[in-house]
ROVEXPA-378850 format. One record per atom (N, C-alpha, C): x, y, z; residue in one letter; atom name. Coordinates in pm, whole numbers, plus 50000, padded with zeros to 5 digits. Atoms other than C-alpha are relative to their C-alpha. Example, Ala and Ser with C-alpha at 12.3 -4.5 7.8 and 13.67 -1.06 7.14 Angstrom:
2
- 50089, 49881, 50000, A, N
- 51230, 49550, 50780, A, CA
- 50090, 50120, 50000, A, C
- 49918, 49881, 49994, S, N
- 51367, 49894, 50714, S, CA
- 49923, 50109, 50073, S, C
// end
This chain:
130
- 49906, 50038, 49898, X, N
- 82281, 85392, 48329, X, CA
- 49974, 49859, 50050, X, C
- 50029, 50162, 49932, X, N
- 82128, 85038, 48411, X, CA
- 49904, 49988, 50092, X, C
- 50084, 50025, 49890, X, N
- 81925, 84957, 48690, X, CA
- 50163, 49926, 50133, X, C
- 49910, 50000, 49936, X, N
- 82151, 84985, 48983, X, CA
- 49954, 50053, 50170, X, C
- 50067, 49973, 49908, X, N
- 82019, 85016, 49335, X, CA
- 50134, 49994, 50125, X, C
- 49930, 50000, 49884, X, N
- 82239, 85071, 49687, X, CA
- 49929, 50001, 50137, X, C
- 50084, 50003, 49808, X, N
- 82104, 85030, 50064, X, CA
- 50106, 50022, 50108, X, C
- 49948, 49990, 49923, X, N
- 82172, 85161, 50352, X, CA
- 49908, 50001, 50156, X, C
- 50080, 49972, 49878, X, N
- 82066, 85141, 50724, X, CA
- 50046, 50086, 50095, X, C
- 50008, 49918, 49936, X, N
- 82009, 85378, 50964, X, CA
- 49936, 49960, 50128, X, C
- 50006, 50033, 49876, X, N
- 82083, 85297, 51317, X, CA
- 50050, 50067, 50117, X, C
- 49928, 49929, 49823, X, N
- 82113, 85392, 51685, X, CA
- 50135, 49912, 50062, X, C
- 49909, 50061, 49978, X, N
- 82333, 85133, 51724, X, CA
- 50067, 49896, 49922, X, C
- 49966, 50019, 50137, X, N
- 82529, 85063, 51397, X, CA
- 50073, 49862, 50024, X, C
- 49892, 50127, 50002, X, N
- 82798, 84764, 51529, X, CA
- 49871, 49884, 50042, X, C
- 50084, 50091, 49997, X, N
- 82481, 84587, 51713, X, CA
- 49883, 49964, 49865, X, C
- 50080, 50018, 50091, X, N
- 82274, 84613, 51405, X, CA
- 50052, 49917, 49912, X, C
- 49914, 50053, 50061, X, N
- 82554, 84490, 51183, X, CA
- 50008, 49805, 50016, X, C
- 50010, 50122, 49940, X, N
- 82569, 84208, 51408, X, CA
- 49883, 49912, 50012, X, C
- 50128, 50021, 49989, X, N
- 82215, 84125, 51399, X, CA
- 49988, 49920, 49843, X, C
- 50045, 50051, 50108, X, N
- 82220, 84077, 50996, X, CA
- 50147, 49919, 49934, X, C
- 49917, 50163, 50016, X, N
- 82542, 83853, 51010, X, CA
- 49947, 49949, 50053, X, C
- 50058, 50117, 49957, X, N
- 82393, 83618, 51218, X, CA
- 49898, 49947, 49900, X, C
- 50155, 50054, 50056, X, N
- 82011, 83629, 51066, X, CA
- 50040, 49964, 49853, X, C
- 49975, 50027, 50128, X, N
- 82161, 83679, 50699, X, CA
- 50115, 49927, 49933, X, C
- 49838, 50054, 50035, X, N
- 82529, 83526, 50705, X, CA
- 50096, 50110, 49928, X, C
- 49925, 49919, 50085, X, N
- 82644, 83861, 50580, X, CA
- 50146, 49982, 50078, X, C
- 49844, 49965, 49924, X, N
- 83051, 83939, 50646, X, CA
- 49984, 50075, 50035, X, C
- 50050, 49846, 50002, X, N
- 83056, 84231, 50819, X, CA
- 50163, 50090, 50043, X, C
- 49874, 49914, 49995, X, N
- 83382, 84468, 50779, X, CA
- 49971, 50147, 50064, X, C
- 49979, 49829, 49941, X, N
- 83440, 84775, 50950, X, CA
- 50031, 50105, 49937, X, C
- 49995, 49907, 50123, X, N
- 83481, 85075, 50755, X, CA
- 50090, 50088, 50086, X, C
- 49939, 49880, 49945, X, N
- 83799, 85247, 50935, X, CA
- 50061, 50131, 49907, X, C
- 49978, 49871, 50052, X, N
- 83827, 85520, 50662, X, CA
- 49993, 50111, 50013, X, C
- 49985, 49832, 49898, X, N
- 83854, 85847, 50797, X, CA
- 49901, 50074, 49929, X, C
- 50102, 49896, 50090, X, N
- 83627, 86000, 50469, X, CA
- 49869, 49904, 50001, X, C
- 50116, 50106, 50065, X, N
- 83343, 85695, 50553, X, CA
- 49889, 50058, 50007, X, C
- 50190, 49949, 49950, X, N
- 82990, 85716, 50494, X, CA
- 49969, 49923, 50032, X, C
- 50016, 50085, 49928, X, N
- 82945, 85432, 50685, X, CA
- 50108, 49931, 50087, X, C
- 49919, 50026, 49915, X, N
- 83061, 85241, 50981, X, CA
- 50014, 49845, 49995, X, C
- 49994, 50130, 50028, X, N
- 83004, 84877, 50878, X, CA
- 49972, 50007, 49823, X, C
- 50025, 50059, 50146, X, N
- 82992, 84692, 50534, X, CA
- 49942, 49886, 50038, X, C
- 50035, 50125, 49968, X, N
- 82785, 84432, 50515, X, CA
- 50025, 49924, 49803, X, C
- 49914, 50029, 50120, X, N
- 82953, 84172, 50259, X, CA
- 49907, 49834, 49925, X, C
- 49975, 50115, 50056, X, N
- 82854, 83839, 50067, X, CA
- 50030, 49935, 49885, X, C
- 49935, 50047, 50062, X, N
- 83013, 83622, 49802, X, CA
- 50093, 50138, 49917, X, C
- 49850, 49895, 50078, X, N
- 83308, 83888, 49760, X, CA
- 49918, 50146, 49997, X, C
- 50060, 49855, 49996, X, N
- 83057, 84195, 49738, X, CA
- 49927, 50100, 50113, X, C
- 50066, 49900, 49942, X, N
- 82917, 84512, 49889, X, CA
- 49898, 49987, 49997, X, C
- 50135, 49982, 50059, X, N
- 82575, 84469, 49959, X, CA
- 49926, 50110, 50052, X, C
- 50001, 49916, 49945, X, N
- 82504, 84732, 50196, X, CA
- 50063, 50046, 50157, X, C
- 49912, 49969, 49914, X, N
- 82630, 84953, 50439, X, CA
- 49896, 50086, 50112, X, C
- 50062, 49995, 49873, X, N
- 82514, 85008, 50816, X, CA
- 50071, 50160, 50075, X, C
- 49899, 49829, 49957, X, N
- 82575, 85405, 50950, X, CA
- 49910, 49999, 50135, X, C
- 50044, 49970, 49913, X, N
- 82496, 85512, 51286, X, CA
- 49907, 50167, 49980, X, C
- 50023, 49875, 50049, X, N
- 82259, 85752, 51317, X, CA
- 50011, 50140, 50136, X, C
- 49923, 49873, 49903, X, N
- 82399, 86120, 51464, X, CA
- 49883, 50008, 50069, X, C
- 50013, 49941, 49883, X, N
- 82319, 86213, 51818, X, CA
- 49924, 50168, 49953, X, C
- 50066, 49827, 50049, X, N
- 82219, 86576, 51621, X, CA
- 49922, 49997, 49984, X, C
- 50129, 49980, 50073, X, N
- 81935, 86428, 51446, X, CA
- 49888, 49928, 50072, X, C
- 50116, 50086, 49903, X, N
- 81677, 86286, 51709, X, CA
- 49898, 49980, 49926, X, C
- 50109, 50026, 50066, X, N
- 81391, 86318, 51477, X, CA
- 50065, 49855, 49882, X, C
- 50000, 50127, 50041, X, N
- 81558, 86030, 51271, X, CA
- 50012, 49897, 50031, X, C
- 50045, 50112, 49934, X, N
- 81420, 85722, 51297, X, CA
- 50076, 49898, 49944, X, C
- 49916, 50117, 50062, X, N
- 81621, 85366, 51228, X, CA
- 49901, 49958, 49881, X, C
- 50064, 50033, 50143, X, N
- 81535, 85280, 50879, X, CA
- 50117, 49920, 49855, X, C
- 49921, 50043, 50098, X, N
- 81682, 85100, 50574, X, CA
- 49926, 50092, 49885, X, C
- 49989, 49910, 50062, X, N
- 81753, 85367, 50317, X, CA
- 50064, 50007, 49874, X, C
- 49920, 50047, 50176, X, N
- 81778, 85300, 49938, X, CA
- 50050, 50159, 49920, X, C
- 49969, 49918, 50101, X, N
- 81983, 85462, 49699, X, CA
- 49969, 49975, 49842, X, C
- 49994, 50021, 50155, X, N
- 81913, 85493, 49314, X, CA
- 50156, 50070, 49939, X, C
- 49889, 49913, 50085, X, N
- 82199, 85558, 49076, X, CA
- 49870, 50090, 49877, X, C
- 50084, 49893, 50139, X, N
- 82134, 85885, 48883, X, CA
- 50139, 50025, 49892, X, C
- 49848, 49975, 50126, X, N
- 82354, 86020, 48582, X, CA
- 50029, 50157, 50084, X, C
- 49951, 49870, 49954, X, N
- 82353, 86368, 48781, X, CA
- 49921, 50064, 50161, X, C
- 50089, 49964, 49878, X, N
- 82249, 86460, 49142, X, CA
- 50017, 50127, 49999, X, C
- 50036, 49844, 50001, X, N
- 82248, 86808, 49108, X, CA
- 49872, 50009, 49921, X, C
- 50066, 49979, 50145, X, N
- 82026, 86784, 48800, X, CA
- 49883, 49900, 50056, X, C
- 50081, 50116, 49946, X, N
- 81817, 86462, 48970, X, CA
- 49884, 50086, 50145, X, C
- 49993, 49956, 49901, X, N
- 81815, 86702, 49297, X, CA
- 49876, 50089, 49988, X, C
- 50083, 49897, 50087, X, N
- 81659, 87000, 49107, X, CA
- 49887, 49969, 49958, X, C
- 50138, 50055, 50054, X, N
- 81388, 86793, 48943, X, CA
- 49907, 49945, 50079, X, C
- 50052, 50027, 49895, X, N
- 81283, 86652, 49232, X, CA
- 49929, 50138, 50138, X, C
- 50034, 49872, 49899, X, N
- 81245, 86981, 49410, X, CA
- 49845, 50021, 49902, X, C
- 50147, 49956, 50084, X, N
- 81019, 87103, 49108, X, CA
- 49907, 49930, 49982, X, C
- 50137, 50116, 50011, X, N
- 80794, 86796, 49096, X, CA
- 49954, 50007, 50150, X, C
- 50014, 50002, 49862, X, N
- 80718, 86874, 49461, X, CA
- 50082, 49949, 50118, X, C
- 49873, 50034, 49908, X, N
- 80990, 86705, 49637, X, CA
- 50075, 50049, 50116, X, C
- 49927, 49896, 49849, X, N
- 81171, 86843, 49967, X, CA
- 50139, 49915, 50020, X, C
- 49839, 50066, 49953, X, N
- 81555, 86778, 49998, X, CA
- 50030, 50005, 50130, X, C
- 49999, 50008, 49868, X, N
- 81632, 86608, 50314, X, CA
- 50138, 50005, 50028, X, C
- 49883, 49936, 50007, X, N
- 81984, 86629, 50248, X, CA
- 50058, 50044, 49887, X, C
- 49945, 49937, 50099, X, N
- 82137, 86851, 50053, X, CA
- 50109, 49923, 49939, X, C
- 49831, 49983, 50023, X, N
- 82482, 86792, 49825, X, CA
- 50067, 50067, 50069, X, C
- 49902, 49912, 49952, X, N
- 82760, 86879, 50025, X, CA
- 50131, 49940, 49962, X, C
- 49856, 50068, 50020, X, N
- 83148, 86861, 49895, X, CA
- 50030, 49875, 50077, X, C
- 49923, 50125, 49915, X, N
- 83240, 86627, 50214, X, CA
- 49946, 49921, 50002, X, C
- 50024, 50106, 50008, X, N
- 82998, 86397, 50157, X, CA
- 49972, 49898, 49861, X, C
- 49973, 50079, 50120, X, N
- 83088, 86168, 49879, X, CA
- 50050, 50058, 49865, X, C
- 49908, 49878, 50112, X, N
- 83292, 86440, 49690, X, CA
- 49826, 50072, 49951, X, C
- 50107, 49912, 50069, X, N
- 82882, 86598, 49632, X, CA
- 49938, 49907, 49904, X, C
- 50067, 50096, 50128, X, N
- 82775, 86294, 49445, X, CA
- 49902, 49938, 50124, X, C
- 50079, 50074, 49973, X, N
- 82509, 86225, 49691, X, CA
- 49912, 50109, 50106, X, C
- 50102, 49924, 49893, X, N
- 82199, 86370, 49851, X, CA
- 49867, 49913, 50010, X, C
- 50109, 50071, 49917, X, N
- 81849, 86260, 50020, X, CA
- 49849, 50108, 49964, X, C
- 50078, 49887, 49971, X, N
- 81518, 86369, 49933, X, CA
- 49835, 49889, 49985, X, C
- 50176, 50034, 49945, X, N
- 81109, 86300, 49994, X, CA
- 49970, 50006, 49874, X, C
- 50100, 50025, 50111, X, N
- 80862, 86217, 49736, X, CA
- 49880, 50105, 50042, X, C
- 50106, 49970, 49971, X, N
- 80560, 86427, 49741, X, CA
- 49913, 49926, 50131, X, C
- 50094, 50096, 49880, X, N
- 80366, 86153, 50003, X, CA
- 50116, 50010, 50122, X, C
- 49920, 50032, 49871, X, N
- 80702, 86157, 50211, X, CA
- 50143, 49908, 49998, X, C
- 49934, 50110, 49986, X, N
- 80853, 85850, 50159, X, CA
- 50158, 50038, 49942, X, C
- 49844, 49968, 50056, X, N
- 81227, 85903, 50114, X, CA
- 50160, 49886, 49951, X, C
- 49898, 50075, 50078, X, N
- 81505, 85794, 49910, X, CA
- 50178, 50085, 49928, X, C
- 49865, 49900, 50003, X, N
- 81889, 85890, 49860, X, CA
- 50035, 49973, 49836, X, C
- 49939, 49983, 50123, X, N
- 82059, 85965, 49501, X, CA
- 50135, 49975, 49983, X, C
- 49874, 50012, 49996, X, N
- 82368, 85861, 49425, X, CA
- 50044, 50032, 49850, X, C
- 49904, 50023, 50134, X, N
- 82623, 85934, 49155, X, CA
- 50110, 49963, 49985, X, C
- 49866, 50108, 49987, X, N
- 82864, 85671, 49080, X, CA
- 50018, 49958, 49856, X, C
- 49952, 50063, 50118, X, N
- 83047, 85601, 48796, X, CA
- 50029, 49870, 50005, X, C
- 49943, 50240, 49999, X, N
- 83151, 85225, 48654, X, CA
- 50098, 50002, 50087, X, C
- 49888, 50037, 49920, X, N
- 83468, 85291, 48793, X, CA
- 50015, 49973, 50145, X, C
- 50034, 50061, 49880, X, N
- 83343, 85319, 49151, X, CA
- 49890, 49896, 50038, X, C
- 50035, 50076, 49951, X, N
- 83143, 85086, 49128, X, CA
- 50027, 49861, 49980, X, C
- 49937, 50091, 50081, X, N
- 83349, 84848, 49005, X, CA
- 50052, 49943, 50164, X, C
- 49945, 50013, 49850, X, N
- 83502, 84910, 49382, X, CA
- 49924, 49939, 50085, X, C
- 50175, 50119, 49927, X, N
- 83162, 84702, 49517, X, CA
- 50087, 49870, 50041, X, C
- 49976, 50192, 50006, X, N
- 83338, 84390, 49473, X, CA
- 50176, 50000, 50135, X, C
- 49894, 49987, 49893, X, N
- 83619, 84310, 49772, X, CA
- 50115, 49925, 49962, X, C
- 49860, 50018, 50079, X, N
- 84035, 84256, 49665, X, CA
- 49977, 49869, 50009, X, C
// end
C-alpha cells in the first residue's frame, strides 16, 4: 500500500488549537461543516490536507490532548484482530458511523497508541483541495 501516514489532534479546544498552528505553522485552516465529520478543523498547506484538529468529547475526561497518528492499513478489521492477538487493547472499536468502519484506535503492548485507517487511492486522492 505505500507508506502513507495521517495525523490528527486531540483537543479541548479544537478552533483555539487550530488557531495556534496557523499562526506558529502558516497552516490554512478550513472548517469542516460536514454533518458526517471526523473532524472540526482542517489544517491545509500548498493545496493539501495535512491534518485534522477534533475536539475532544465532554464523555471522555480521561482523554488527554494529544496528536494522534494514523497508519494506512489494507484492512482494519483484519489489522484490528492482529493487533488484539499480539497483545494489543482496542481503544476504539470499528463502528459503521465512523468513517463507513474503515477506522479504529488501538494500544501497543507498552501503551502508546495509534489509529488505523482504511483508505483507498480514491479517497485519498480527496487530500488535495478543488
Amino acid at each position: 500500500m505505500g507508506d502513507w501516514i495521517w495525523i490528527q489532534l486531540l483537543s479541548r479546544n479544537a478552533g483555539k488549537a487550530a488557531k495556534f498552528y496557523r499562526n506558529v505553522a502558516g497552516y490554512e485552516v478550513v472548517e469542516n461543516a460536514a454533518t458526517d465529520r471526523t473532524s472540526d478543523y482542517v489544517l491545509v498547506s500548498d493545496g493539501y490536507a495535512r491534518a485534522t484538529v477534533r475536539p475532544i468529547s465532554s464523555a471522555n475526561p480521561q482523554v488527554q490532548p494529544t496528536w494522534l497518528p494514523f497508519v494506512r492499513v489494507k484492512s482494519v478489521s483484519e489489522s484490528l484482530a492482529l493487533a488484539k492477538r499480539l497483545g494489543g487493547e482496542a481503544l476504539l472499536e470499528q463502528r459503521p458511523e465512523l468513517f463507513e468502519g474503515r477506522v479504529a484506535v488501538v494500544a501497543d503492548p507498552t501503551g502508546a497508541a495509534i489509529g488505523l485507517l482504511e483508505w483507498s487511492d480514491a479517497l485519498l486522492q480527496g487530500g488535495r483541495r478543488p
